[in-house]
C-alpha positions, 0 to 999 in steps of 0.5 A, spaced: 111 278 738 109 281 745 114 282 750 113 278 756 112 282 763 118 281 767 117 279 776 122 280 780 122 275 786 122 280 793 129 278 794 133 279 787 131 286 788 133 286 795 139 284 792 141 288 786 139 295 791 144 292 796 149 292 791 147 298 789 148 300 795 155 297 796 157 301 791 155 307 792 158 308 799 165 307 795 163 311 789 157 313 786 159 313 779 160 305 780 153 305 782 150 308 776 154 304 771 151 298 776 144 300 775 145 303 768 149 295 767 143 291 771 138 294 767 140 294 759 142 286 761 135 286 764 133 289 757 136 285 754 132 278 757 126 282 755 128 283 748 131 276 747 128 271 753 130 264 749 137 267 748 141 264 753 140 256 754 136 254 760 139 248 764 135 242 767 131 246 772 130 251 766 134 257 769 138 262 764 144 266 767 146 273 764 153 275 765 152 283 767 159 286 764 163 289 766 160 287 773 161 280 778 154 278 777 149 275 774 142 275 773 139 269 774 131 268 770 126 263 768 122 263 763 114 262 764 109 262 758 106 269 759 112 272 764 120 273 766 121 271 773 129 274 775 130 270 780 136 273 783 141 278 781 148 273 783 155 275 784 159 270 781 163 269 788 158 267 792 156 259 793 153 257 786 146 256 785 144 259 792 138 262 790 136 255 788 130 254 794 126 260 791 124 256 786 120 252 791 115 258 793 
């Protein structure tokens, strides 16, 4: 089977550059994990779309180890949408008014 195309909602990549750049400024090693983190789990979505269970709203979360987020993601029928890229501290289901536009 296809790989379905991955989209990124504008403000999920507002947010991972932003975390990107949080750790940066600390330490640029813990950045490249980040990225290199955010990316083999966004790989892996790619690879196993269905893996993870959806919830009523059909959102499917995808812990980014060893990091404090999640990417968040819905299933289209010819696409992957990430919605966000969450840290687990912040309000639950923030992201949530996306799904509307």
């Amino acid at each position: 089977m296809a790989k379905r195309r991955i989209r990124y909602r504008p403000e999920a990549i507002d947010e991972l550059a932003k975390a990107e750049q949080f750790y940066r400024e600390r330490d640029d090693q813990a950045a490249d994990r980040w990225l290199e983190s955010a990316g083999r789990t966004v790989d892996d979505i790619a690879d196993h779309p269905e893996l993870w269970a959806a919830d009523n709203l059909g959102i499917r979360e995808v812990l980014i180890r060893p990091f404090s987020y999640t990417v968040i993601y819905r299933l289209h029928p010819d696409l992957i949408e990430i919605v966000a890229f969450a840290h687990t501290s912040r309000r639950r289901r923030y992201w949530k008014k996306r799904l509307d536009s």
